[in-house]
C-alpha positions as a Markdown table, in Angstrom:
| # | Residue | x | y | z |
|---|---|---|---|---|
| 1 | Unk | -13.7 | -20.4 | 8.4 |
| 2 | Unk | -14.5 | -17.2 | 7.3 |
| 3 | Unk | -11.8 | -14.8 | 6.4 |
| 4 | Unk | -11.8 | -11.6 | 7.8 |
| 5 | Unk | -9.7 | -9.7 | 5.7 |
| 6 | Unk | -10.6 | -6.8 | 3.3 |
| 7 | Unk | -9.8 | -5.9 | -0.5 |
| 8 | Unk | -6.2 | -3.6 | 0.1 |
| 9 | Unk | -5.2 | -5.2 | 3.1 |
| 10 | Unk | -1.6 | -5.8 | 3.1 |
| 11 | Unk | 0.3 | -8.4 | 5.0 |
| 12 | Unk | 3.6 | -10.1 | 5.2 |
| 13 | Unk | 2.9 | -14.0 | 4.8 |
| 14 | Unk | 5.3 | -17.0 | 5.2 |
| 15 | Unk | 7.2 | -18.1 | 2.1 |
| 16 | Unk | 6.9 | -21.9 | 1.9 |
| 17 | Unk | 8.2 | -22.8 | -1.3 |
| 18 | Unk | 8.9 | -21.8 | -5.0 |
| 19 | Unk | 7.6 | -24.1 | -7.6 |
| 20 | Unk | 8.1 | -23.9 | -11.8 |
| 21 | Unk | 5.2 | -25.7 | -14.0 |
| 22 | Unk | 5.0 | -25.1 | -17.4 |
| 23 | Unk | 8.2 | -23.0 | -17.4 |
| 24 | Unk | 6.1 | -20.2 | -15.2 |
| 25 | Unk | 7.4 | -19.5 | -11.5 |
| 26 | Unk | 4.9 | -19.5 | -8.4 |
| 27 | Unk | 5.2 | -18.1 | -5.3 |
| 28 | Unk | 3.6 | -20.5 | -2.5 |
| 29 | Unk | 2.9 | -19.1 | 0.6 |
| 30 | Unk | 0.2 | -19.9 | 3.6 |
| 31 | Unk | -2.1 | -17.9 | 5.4 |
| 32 | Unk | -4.5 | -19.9 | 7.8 |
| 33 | Unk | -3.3 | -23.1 | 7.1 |
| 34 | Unk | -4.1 | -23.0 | 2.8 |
| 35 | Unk | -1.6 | -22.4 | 0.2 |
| 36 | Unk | -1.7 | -19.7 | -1.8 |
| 37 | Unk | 0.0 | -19.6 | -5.2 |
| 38 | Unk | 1.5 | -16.5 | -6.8 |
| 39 | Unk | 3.3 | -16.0 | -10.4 |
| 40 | Unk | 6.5 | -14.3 | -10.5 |
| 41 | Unk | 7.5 | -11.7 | -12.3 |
| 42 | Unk | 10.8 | -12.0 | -14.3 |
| 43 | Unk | 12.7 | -9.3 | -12.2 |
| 44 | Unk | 12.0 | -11.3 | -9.2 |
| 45 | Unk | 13.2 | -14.5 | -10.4 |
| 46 | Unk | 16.9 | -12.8 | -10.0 |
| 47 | Unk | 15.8 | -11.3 | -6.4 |
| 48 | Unk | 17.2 | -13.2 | -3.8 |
| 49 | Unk | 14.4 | -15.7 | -1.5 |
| 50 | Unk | 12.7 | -14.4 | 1.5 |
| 51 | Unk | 11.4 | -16.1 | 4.6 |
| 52 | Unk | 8.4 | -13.3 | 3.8 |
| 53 | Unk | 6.4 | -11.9 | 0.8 |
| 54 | Unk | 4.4 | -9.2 | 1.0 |
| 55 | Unk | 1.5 | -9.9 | -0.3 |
| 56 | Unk | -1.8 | -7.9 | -1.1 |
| 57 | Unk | -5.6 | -9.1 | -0.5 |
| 58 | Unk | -7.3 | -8.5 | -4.8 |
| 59 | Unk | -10.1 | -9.6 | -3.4 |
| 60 | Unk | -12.2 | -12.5 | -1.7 |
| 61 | Unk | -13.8 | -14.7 | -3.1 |
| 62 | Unk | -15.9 | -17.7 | -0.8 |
| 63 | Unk | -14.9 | -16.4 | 2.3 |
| 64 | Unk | -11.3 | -17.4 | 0.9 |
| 65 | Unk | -8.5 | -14.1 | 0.4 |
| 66 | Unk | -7.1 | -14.0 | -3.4 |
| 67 | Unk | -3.7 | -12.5 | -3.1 |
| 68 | Unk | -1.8 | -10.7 | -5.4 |
């Protein structure tokens, strides 16, 4: 499926999970059925857990949006 999204688009993406491996924090969330995987910064570890993130398109890459 090819992704029509842009590099700066902004959008508000379900928040499926929080995962820890190798002591680093990831935020997983889903846009068009795939999981996407962010790191956390420290100073969000201690905000408290949306049902949202706002997320940011860094670029695409294979038709498949990397978010930061």
């Amino acid at each position: 499926m090819k992704s029509n999204l842009q590099k700066g688009t902004v959008l508000e993406l379900p928040l499926k999970e929080i995962r820890t491996e190798n002591k680093k924090s990831y935020y997983i969330v889903t846009h068009e059925n795939r999981e996407h995987a962010l790191i956390m910064f420290d100073f969000q570890k201690e905000d408290p857990i949306k049902d949202t993130l706002r997320c940011v398109v860094k670029e695409v890459k294979d038709d498949i949006p990397v978010f930061v």
